[in-house]
C-alpha positions, 0 to 999 in steps of 0.5 A: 342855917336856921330853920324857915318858919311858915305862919298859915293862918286862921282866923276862925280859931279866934274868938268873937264876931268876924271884926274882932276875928279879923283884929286878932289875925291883923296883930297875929300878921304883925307878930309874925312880921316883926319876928322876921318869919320867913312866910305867912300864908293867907288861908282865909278860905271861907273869905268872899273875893272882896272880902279876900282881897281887902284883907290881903291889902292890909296883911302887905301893909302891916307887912311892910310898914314893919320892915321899914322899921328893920334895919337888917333888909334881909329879913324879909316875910313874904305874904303868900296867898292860899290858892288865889293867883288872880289876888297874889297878882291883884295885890301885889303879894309875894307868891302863892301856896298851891293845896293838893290837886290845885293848879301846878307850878308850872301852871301858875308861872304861865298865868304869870307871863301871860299877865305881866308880859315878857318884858316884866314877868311876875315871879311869885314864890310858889310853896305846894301842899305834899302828902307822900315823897312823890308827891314831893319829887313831883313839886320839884319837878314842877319848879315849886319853890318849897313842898309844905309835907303834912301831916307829919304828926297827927293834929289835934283837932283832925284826931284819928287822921294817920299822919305821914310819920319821921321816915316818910319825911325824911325819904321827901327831904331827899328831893331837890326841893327845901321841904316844910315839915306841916301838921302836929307840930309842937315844941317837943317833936319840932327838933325831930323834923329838922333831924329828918331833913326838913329844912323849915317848919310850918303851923297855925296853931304852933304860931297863932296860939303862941307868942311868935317872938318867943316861939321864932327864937325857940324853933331857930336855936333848934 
């Protein structure tokens, strides 16, 4: 099975004003959508509700108006958005990405049934920020749908933070859980990961600074 590939972006890595920011993540969306990754999270942070919002719709729209174009419907990318339940559900998105110490899964799909009903309950697909195995073991436990564990490696623009390291990866891939190797990640240590247990792995700039096409089919003949 190949590996998931897991897209966060970040629009403050691109340059100019905030419109030709918003330009470059918008094509960005659409290159990974049209490379069939498997997720794109949300991670405008900085981003005003209103702001958010608007920016999600148009993500979905990007999003579906390429799948229209694939033949093949199961591959699907699911939008999911960082932290913000109240715009997953608003939008429509597909699920939600939980950072440490935010809400747990658990929760998130109480907030869910509460909104939609009993009769048509909303599930969103849940990934949850991992630094240590426990903190995996207890993702699981929680019914999360996939722990993102980072940092794996130290990350170039976070230099001198002590990254999680391959053996504390692969003690997290022993949980009943698919784990996401996050943080550092290049082409050359990306095949490391998968060999430690991960079953996918996710980035910015791996993804954003590359091309995406060319970099799907290079990680999943991995």
């Amino acid at each position: 099975m190949p590996p998931r590939l897991y897209y966060i972006t970040d629009r403050t890595h691109f340059p100019g004003d905030e419109s030709t920011r918003r330009h470059h993540l918008l094509a960005k969306i659409r290159e990974a959508a049209s490379a069939h990754l498997d997720f794109i999270q949300l991670r405008e942070k900085d981003l005003p509700t209103r702001d958010l919002e608007e920016l999600a719709r148009e993500a979905l729209k990007i999003i579906r108006e390429t799948q229209l174009r694939t033949e093949n419907r199961e591959l699907r990318t699911k939008l999911l958005i960082n932290s913000r339940t109240d715009i997953a559900l608003a939008t429509g998105a597909n699920g939600i990405h939980l950072p440490a110490n935010d809400l747990s899964p658990t929760d998130i799909r109480r907030i869910c049934q509460r909104t939609s009903g009993a009769d048509t309950p909303v599930r969103l697909t849940i990934t949850q920020s991992c630094h240590w195995p426990e903190e995996v073991a207890e993702a699981a436990r929680n019914q999360a749908d996939l722990a993102l564990f980072a940092p794996v490696f130290e990350k170039k623009d976070h230099p001198g933070s002590t990254p999680a390291g391959l053996e504390a990866l692969r003690r997290a891939c022993q949980h009943n859980i698919p784990v996401l190797a996050l943080g550092g990640l290049t082409l050359d240590n990306a095949a490391a990961c998968l060999a430690a247990g991960a079953a996918g792995l996710a980035a910015i700039r791996l993804f954003q600074d590359h091309d995406i096409s060319a970099m799907a089919r290079h990680l999943r003949s991995l």
